[in-house]
N, CA, C and O of each residue as an XYZ file, in Angstrom:
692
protein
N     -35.753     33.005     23.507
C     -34.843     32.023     22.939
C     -33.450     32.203     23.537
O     -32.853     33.257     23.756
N     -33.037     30.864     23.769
C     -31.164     31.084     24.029
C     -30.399     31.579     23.290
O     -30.210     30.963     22.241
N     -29.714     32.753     23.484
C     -28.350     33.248     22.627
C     -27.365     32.565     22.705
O     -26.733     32.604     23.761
N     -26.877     31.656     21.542
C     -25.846     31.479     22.168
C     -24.245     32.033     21.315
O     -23.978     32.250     20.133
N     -23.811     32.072     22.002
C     -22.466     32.668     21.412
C     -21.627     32.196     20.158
O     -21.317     31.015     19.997
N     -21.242     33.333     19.177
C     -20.727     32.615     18.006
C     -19.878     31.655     17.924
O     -20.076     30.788     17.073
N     -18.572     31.566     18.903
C     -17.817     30.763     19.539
C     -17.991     28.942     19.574
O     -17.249     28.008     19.271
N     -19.656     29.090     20.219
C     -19.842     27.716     20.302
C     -20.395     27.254     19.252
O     -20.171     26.100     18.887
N     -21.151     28.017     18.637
C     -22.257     27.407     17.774
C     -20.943     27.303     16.177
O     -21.130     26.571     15.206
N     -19.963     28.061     16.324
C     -18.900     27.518     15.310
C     -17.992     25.930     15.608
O     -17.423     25.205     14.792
N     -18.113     25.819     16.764
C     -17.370     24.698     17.643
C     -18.662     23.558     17.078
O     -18.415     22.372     16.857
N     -20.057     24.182     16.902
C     -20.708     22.835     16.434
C     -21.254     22.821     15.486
O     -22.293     22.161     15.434
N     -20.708     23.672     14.117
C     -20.746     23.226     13.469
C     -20.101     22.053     12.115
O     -20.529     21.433     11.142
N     -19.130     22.233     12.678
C     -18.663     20.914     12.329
C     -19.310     19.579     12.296
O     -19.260     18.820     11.329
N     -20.317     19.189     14.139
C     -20.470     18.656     13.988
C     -22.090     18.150     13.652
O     -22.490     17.081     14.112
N     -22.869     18.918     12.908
C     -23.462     19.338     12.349
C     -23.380     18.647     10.237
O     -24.060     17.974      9.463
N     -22.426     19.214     10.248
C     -21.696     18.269      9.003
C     -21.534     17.188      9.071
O     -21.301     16.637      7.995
N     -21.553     16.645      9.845
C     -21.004     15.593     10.261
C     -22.149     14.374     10.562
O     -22.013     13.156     10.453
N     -23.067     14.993     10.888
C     -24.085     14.427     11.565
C     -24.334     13.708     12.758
O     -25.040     12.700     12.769
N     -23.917     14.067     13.522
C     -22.821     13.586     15.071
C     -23.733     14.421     15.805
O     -24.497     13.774     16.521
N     -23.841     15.352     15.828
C     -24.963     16.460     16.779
C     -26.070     16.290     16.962
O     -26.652     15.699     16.052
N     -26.797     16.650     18.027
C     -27.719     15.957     18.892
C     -29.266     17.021     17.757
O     -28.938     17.965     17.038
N     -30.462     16.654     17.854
C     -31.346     17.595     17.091
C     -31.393     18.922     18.207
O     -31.870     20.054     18.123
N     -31.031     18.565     18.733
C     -31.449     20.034     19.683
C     -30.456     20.835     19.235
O     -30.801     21.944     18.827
N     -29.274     20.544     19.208
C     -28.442     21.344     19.288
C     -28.025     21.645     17.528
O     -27.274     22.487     17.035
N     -28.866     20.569     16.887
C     -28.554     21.374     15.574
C     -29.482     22.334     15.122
O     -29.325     23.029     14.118
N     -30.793     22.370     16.149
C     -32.146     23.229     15.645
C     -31.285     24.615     16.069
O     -31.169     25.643     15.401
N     -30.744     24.324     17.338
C     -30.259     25.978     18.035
C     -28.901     26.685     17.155
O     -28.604     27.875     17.255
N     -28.198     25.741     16.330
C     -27.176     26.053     15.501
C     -28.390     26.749     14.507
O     -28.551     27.964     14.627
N     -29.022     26.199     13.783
C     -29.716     26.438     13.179
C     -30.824     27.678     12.839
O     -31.471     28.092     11.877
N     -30.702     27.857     13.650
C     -31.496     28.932     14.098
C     -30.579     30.244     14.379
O     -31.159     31.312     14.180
N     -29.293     30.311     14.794
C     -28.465     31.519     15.096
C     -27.768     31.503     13.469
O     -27.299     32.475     12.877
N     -27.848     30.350     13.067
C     -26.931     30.585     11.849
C     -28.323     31.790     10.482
O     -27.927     32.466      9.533
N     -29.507     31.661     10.835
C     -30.050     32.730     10.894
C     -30.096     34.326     10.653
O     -30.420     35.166      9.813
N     -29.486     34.168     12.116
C     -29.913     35.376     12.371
C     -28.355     36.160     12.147
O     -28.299     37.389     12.110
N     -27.078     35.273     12.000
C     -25.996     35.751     11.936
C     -25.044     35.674     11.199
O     -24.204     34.782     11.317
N     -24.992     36.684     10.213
C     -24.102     37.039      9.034
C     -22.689     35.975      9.108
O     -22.439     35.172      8.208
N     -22.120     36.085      9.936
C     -20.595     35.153     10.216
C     -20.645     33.666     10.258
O     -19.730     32.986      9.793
N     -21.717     33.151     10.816
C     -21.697     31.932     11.599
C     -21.888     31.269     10.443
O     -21.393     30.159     10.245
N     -23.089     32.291      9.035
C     -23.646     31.649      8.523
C     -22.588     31.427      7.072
O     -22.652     30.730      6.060
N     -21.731     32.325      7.560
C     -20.593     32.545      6.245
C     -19.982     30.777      6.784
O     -20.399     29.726      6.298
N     -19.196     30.873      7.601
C     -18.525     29.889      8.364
C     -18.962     28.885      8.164
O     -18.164     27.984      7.906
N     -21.060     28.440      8.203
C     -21.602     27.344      7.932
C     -21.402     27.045      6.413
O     -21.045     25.936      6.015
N     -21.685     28.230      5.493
C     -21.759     27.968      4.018
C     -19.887     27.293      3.598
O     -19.584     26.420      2.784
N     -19.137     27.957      4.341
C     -17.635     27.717      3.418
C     -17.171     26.205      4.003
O     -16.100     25.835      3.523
N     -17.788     25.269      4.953
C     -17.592     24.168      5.391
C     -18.043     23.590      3.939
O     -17.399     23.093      3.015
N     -19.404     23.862      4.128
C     -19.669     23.228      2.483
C     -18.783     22.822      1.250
O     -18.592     21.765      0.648
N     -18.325     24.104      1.132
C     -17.321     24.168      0.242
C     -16.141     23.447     -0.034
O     -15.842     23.121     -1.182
N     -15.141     23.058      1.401
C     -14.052     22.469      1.464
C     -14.381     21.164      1.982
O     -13.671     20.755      2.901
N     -15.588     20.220      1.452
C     -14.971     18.878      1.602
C     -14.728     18.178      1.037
O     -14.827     18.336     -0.180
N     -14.369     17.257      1.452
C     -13.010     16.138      0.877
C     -13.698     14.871      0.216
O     -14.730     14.405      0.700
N     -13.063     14.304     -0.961
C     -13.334     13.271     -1.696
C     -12.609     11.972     -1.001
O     -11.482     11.562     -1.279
N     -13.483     11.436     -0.064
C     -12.921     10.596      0.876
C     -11.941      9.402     -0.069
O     -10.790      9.073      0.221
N     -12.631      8.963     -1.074
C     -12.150      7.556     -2.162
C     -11.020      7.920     -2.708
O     -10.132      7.089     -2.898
N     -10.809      9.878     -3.215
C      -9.929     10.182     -3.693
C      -8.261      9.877     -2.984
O      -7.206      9.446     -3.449
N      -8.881     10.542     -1.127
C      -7.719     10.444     -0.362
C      -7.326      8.995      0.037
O      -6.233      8.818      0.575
N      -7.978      8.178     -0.145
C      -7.682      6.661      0.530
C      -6.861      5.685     -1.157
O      -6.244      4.624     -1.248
N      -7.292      6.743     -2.220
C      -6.630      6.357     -3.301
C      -5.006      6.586     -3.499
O      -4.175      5.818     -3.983
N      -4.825      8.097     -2.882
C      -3.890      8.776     -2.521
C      -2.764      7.718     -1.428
O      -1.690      7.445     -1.964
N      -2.943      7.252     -0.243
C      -2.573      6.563      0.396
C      -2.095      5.502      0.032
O      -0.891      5.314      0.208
N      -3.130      4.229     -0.751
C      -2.374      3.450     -1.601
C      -1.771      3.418     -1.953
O      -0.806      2.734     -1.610
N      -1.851      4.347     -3.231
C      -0.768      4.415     -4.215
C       0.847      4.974     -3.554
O       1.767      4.730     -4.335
N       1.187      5.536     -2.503
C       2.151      6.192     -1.840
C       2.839      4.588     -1.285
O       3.881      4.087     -1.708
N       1.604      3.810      0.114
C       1.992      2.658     -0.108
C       2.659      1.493     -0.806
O       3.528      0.745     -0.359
N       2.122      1.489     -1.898
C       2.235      0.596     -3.029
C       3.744      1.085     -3.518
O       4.649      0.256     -3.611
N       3.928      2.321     -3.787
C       5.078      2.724     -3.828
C       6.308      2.448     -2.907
O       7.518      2.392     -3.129
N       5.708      2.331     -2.033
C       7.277      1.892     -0.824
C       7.505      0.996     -1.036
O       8.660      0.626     -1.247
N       6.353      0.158     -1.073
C       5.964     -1.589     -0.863
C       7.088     -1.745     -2.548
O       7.977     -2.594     -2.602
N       6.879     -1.050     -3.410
C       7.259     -1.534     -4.810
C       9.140     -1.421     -4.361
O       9.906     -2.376     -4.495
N       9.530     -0.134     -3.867
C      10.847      0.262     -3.584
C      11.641     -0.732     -3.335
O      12.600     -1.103     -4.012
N      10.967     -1.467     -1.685
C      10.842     -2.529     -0.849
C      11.909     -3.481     -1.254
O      13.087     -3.753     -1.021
N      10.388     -4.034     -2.340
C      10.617     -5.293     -3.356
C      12.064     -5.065     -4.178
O      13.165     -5.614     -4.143
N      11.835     -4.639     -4.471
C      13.246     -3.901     -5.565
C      14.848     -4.107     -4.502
O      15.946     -4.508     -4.886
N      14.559     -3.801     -3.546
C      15.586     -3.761     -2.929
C      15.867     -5.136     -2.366
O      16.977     -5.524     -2.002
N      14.536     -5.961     -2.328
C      14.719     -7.421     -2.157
C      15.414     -8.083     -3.296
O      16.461     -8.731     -3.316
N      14.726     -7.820     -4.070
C      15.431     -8.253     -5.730
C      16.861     -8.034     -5.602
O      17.782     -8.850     -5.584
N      16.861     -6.743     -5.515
C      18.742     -6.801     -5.434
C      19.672     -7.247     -4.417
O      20.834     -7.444     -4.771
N      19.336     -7.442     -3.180
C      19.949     -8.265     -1.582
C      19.720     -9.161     -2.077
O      20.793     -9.561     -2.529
N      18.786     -9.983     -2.389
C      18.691    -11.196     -3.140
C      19.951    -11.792     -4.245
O      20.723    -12.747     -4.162
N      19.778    -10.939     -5.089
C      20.958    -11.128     -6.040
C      22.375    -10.888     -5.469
O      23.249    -11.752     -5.401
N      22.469     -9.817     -5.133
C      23.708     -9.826     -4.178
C      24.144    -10.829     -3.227
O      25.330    -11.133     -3.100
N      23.101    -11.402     -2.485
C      23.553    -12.579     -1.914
C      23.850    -14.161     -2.817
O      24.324    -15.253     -2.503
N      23.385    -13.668     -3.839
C      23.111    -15.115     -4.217
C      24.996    -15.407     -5.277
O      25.357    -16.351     -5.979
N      25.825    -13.909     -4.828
C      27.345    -14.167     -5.718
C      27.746    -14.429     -4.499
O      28.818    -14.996     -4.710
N      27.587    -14.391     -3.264
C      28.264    -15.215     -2.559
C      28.069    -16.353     -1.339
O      26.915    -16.770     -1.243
N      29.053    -16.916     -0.385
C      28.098    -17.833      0.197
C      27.214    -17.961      0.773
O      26.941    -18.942      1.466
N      26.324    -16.619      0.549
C      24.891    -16.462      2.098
C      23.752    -17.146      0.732
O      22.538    -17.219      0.920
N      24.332    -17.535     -0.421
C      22.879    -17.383     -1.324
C      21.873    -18.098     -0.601
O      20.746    -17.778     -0.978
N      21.890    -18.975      0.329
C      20.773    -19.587      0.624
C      19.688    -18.593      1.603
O      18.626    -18.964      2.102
N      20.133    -17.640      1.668
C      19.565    -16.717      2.817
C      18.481    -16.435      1.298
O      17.337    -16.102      1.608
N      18.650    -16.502      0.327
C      17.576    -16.222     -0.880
C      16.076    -16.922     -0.245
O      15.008    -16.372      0.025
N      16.567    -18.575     -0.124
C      14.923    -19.262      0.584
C      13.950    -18.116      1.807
O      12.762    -18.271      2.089
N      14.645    -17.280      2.222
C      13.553    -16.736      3.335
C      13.457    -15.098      2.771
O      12.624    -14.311      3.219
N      14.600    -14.690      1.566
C      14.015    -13.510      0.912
C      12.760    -13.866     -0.067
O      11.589    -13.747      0.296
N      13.088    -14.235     -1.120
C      11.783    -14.852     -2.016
C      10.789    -14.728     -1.577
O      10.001    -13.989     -2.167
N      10.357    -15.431     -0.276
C       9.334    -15.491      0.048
C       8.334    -13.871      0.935
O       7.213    -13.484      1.263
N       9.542    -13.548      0.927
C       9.048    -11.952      1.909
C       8.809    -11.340      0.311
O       7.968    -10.452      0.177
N       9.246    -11.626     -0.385
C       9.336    -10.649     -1.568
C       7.880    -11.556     -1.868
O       6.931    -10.790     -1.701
N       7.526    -12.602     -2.162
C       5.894    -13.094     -2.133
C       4.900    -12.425     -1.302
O       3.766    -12.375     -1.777
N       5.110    -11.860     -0.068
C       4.331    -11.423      0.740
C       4.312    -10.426     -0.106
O       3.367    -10.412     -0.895
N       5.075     -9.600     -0.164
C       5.396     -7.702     -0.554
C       4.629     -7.673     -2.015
O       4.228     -6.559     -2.351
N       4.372     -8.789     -2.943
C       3.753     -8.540     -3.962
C       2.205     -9.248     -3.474
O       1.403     -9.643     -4.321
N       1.985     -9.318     -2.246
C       0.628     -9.756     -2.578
C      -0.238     -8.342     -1.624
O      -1.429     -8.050     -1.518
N       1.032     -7.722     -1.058
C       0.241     -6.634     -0.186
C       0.141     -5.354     -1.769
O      -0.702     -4.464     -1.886
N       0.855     -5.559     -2.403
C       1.036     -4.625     -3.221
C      -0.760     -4.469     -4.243
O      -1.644     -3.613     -4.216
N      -0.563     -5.975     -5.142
C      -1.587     -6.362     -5.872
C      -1.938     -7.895     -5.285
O      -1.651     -8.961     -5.830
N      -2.593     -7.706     -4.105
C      -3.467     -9.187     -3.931
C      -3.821    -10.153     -5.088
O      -3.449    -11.321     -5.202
N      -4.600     -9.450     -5.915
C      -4.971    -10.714     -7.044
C      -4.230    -11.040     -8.527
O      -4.240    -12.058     -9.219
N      -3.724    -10.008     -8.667
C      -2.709    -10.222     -9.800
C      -0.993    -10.434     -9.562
O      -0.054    -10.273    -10.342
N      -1.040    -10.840     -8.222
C       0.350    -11.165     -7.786
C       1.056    -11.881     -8.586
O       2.260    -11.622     -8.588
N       0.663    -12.773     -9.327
C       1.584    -14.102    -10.214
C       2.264    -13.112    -11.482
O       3.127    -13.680    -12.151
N       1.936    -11.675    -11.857
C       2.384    -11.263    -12.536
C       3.778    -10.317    -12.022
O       4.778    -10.022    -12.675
N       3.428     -9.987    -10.640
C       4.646     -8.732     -9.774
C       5.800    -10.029     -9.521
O       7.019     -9.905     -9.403
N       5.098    -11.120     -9.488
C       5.997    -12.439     -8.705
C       6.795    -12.907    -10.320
O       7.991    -13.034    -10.058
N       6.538    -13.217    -11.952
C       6.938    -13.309    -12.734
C       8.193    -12.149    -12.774
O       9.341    -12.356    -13.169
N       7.711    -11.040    -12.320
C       8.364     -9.909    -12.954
C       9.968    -10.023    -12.093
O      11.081    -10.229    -12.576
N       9.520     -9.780    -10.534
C      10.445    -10.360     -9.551
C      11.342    -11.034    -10.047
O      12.409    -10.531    -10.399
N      11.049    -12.366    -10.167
C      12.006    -13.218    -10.685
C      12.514    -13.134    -11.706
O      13.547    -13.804    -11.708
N      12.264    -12.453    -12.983
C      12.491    -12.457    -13.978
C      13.656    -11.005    -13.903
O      14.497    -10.862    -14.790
N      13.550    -10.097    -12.828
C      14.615     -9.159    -12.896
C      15.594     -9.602    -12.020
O      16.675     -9.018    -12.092
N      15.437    -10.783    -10.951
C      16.371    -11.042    -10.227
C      17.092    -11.955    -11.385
O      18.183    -11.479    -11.697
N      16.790    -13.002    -12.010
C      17.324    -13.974    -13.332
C      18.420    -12.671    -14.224
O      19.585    -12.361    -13.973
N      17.630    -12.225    -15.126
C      18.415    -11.155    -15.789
C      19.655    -10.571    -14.813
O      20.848    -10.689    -15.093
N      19.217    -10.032    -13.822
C      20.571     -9.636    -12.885
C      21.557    -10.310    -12.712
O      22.627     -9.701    -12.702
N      21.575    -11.754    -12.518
C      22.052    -13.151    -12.489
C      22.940    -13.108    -13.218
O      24.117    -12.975    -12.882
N      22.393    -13.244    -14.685
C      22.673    -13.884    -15.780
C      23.514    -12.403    -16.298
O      24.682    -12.613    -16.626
N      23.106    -11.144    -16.387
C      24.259    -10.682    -16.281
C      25.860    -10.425    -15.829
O      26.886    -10.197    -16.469
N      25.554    -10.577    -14.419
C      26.308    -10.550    -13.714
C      27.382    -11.814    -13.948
O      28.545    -11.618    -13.593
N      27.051    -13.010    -14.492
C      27.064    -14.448    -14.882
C      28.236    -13.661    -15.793
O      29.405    -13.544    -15.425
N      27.760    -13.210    -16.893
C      28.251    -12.807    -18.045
C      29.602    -12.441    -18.118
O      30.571    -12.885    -18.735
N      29.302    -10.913    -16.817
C      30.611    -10.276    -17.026
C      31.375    -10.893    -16.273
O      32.515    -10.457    -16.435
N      31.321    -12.066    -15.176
C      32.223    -12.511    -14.579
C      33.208    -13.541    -14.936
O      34.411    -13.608    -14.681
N      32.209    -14.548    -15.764
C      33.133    -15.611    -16.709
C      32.803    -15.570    -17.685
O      33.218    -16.540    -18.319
N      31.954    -14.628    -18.496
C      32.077    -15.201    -20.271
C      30.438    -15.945    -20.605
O      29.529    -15.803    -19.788
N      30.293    -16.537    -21.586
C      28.790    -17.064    -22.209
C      29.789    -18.446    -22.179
O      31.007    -18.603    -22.268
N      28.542    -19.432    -21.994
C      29.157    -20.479    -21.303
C      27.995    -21.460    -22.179
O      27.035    -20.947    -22.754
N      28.183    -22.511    -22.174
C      26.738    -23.747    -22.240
C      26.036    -23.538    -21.611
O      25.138    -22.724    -21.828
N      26.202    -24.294    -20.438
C      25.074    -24.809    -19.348
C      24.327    -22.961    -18.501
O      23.566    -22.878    -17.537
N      24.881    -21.881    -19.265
C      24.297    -20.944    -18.589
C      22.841    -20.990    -18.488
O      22.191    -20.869    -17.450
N      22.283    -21.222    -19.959
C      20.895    -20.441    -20.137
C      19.855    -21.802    -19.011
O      18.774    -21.586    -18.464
N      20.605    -23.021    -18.982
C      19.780    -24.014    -18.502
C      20.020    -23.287    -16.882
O      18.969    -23.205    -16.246
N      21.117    -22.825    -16.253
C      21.024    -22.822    -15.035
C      20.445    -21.580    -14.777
O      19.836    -21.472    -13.712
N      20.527    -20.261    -15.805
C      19.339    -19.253    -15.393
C      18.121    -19.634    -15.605
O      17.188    -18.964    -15.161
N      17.968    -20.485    -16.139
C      16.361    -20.882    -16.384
C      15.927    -21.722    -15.081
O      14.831    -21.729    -14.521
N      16.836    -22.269    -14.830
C      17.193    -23.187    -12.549
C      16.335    -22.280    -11.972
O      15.199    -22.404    -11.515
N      17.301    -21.071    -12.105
C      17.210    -19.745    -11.291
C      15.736    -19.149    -11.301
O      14.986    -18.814    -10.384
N      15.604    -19.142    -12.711
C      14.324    -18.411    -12.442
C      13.393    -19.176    -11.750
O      12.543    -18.757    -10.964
N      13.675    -20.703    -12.201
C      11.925    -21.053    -11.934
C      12.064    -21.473    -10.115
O      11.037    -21.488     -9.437
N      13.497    -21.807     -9.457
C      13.523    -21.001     -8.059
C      12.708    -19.758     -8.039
O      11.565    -19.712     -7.585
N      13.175    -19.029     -8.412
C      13.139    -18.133     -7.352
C      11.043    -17.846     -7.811
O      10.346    -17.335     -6.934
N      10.543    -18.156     -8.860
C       9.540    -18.105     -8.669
C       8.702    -18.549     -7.899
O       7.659    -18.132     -7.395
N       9.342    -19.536     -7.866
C       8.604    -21.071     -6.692
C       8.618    -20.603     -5.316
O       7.801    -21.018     -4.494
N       9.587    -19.686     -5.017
C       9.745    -19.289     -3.764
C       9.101    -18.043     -3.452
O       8.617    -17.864     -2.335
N       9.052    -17.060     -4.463
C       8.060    -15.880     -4.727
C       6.391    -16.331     -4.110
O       5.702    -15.934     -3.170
N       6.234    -17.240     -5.070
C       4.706    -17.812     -4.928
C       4.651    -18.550     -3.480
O       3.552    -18.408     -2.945
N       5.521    -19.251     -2.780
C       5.734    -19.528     -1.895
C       5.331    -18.298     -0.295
O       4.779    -18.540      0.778
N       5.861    -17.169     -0.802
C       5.479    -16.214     -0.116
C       4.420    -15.700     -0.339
O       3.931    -15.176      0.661
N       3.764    -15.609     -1.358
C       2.560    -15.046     -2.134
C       1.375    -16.145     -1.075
O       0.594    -15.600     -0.294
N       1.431    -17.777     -1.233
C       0.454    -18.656     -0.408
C       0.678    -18.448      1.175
O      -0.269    -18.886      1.828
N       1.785    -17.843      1.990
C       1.764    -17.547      3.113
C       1.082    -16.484      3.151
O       0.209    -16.395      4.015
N       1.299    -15.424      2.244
C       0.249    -13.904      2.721
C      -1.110    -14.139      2.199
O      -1.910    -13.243      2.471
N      -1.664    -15.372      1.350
C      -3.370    -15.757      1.494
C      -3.233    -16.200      2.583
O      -3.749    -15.420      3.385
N      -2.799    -17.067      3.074
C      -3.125    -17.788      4.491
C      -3.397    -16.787      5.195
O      -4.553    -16.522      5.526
N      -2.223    -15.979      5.579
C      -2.223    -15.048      6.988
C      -3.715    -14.135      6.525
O      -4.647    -14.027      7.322
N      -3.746    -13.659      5.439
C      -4.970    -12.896      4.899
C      -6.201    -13.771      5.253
O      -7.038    -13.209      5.959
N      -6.359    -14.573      5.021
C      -7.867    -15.722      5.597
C      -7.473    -15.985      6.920
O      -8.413    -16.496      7.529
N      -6.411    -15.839      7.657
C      -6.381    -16.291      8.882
C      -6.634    -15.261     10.107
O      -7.098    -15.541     11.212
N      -6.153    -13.822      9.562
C      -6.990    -12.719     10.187
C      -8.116    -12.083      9.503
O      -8.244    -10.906      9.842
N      -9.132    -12.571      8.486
C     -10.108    -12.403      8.138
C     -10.113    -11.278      7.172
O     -11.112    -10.559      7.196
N      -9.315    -11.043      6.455
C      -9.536     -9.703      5.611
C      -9.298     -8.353      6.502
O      -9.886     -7.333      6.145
N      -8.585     -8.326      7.472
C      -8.665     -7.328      8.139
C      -7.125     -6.565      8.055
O      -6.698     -5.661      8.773
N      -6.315     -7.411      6.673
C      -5.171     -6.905      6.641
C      -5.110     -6.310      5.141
O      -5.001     -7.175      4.272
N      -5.167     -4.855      4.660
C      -5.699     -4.169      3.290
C      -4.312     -4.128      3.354
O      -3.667     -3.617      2.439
């Protein structure tokens, strides 16, 4: 029989685990792991340390989702910030990125990240409204303007990221 050296037959076992290795070469792993105290330690503790693939790709998301949430937040507030002075119209092409950012976040329950959106950019508004001139009449009608903008424009971004999503086939998670 071939000896072969602990060296290699550790180099394949990995792929062995893996199931990537040819039968020959897992019979000859197989066979030294046998006859040899180390190789076979080395084969058993692979066992031991593997990984909960769903766990780590859960892990990733959620880290994602987290930036993606930061993101948004920071749209919300450039948003509002622009909207006390004359760039507010630069709002029409935030909104809508902030639609994208809640549909990469939660694809199917977006109409609720997109309510929320708007509803903290409004409040910001309408504060800000407050301390600058006072409670007024026509406020609550023109934050109520506001909100249902900026929702319209939320969702607006939300139907561009289905499109682009059906338009490269699901190949964008």
């Amino acid at each position: 029989m071939n000896k072969l050296p602990c060296e290699v037959v550790m180099d394949l076992i990995p792929l062995i685990k893996d199931h990537v290795a040819s039968k020959e070469s897992e019979e000859l792993v197989r066979a030294h792991i046998r006859e040899c105290d180390n190789c076979r330690q080395y084969y058993e503790l692979l066992d031991d340390t593997s990984f909960d693939d769903q766990k780590v790709i859960e892990t990733i998301r959620h880290k994602r989702n987290l930036y993606l949430t930061f993101i948004l937040l920071a749209g919300v507030i450039t948003g509002y910030q622009l909207s006390l002075s004359y760039y507010m119209f630069i709002n029409v092409w935030i909104m809508p990125v902030i639609g994208i950012l809640c549909h990469m976040i939660k694809p199917v329950k977006t109409y609720r990240l997109a309510l929320i959106c708007a509803a903290v950019f409004t409040a910001l508004s309408l504060f800000g409204t407050l301390l600058q001139y006072g409670i007024d009449d026509g406020m609550i009608l023109s934050t109520l303007a506001i909100f249902i903008l900026m929702f319209v424009l939320i969702m607006i971004g939300k139907l561009l990221a289905m499109l682009l999503h059906y338009a490269w086939k699901g190949r964008w998670k």
